[in-house]
N, C-alpha and C positions, 0 to 999 in steps of 0.2 A: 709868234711861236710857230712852229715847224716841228713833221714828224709825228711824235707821240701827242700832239695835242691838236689834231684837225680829223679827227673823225666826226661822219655826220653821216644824216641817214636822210636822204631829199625823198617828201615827201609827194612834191611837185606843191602846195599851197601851203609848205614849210618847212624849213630845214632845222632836223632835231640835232641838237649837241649832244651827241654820246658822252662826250669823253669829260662833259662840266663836273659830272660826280666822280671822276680822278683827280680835278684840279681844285674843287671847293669842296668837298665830301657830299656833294648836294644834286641828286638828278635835275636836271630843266626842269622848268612848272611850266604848264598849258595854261594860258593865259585863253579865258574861253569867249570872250565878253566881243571879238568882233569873228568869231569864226561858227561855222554852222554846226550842230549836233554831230553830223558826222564826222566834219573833221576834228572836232573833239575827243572822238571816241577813238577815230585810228590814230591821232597822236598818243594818247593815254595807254591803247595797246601798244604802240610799240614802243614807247619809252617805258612799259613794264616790262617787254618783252628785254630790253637791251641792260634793266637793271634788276635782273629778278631776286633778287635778297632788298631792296629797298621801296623804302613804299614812292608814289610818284603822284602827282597832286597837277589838280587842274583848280583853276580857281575862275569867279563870276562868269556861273553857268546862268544861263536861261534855264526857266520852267521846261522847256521843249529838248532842252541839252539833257538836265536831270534824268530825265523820262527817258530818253534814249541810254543814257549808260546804264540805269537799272535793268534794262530789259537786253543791252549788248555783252556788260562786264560783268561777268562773275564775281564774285565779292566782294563789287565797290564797296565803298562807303562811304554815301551822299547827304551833305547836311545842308538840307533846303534851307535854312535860315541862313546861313552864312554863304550859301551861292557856290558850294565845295564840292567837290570828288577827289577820292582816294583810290587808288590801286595799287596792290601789295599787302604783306604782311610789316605790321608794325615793328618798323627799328629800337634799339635798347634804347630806355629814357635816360639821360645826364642831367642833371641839374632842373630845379624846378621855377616856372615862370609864373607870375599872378599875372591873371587876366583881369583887370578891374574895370569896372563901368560904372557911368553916373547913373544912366538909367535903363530901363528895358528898350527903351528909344533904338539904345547904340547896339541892341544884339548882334544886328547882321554883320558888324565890325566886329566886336567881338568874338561872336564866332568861325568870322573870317580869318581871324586872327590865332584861336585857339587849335585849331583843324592846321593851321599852318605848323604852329611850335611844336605840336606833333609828329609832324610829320617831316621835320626835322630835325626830331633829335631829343627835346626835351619834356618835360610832362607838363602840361598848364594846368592849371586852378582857375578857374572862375568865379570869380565877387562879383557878383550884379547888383547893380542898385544900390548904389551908396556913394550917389553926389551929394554936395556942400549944401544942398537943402533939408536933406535930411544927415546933417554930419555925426549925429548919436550912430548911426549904423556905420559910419563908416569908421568912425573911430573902437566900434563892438568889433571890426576884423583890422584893426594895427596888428597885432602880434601875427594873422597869420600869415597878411603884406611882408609885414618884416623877414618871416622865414622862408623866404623866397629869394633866388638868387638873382632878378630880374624880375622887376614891375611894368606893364604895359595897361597906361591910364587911358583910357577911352572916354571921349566926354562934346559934347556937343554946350550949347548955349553960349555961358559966358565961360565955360571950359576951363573952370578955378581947379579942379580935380588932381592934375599932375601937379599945380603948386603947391597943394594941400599937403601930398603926398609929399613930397619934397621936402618939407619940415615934418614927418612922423616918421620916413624909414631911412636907412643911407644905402638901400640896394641904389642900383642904375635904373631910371626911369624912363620909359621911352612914351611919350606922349601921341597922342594919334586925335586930331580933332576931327569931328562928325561934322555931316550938312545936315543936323537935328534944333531945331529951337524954333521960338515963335517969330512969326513978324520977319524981319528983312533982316537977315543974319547971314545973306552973302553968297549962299551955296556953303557955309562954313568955312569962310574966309575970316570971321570974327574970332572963330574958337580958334582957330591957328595963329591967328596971329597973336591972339592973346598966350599961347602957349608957346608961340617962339618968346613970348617975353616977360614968360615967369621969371619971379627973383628966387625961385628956388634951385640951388648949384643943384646939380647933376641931373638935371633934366633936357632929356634931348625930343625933337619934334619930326614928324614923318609927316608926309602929306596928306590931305582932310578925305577919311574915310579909307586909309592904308593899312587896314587892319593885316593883310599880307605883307606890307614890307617889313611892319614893327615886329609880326612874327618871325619872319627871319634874324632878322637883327637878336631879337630878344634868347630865341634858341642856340645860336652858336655863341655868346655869350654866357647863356646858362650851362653847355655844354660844355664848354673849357671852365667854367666852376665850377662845375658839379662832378668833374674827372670823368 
């Protein structure tokens, strides 16, 4: 493309896409996980600066990143457990997401996840804790899985959790396996692979520990449902 859709803003150790929230409704994410504190912070400022009615998300910060956007940005809003930063005021929610986990294991997906569909667009719900080992709890929140326009299963071990799901609700299920379990499970190569090959129809699979892509995904799906 040409014209209207090559705007960018070089930062000299990154070139920001201005113009990606005119073509997908979505600012860039600062992906923070090989860049230093500070270039975190000046990306964050200026992809606030270039979208000020929308919030703008950096995602797997360091403890040392954290600490510097509290102390540089005004208002962030950083959630150490999930590795997150936000700037901006909160966009209208559309449609609503369940954030489900097997266990407290998978928070930091979880909440990688949850900080995500927020901040693009949709409201999440979090059910923690209610893998197929203890499945009385999990089947105690079916109904509120079900009234959800989008399910994102979070689940590390043998990773049965999105198949479960898969036979109690007919929302879209997006699967995210962890590198959580005992003994030699691969980096979480086991729970993926076991979840690319649930027999339960309308389960889709993200790569192990993508609590950020399943967020995406699951938001602008809940957000063209939810009007």
């Amino acid at each position: 493309m040409t014209g209207q859709y090559n705007s960018e803003i070089d930062l000299g150790f990154a070139r920001l896409d201005v113009d990606r929230a005119e073509r997908t409704g979505d600012p860039e994410v600062v992906f923070g996980g090989v860049k230093t504190p500070g270039q975190v912070v000046t990306a964050l400022r200026t992809l606030h600066q270039a979208h000020p009615d929308l919030p703008v998300l950096a995602t797997r910060l360091t403890d040392e990143t954290i600490a510097l956007c509290r102390r540089e940005l005004p208002g962030v809003q950083v959630d150490a457990v999930g590795r997150t930063a936000v700037l901006g005021a909160a966009r209208p929610a559309h449609g609503r997401v369940a954030v489900v986990c097997a266990g407290t294991a998978d928070l930091p997906v979880v909440r990688e996840c949850a900080v995500t569909v927020a901040a693009f667009g949709s409201r999440p719900e979090t059910i923690a804790d209610v893998g197929v080992a203890g499945i009385h709890r999990l089947l105690a929140q079916r109904d509120r899985i079900a009234s959800c326009d989008v399910v994102v299963a979070v689940a590390g071990m043998e990773a049965a959790l999105p198949s479960v799901l898969g036979g109690l609700v007919g929302a879209p299920i997006i699967a995210v396996p962890t590198s959580v379990g005992y003994g030699w499970h691969m980096d979480g190569l086991t729970a993926w692979l076991a979840m690319l090959n649930s027999c339960a129809p309308g389960v889709l699979t993200v790569n192990v520990d993508n609590g950020f892509g399943a967020g995406v995904a699951a938001a602008r799906i809940a957000r063209r449902m939810g009007g």
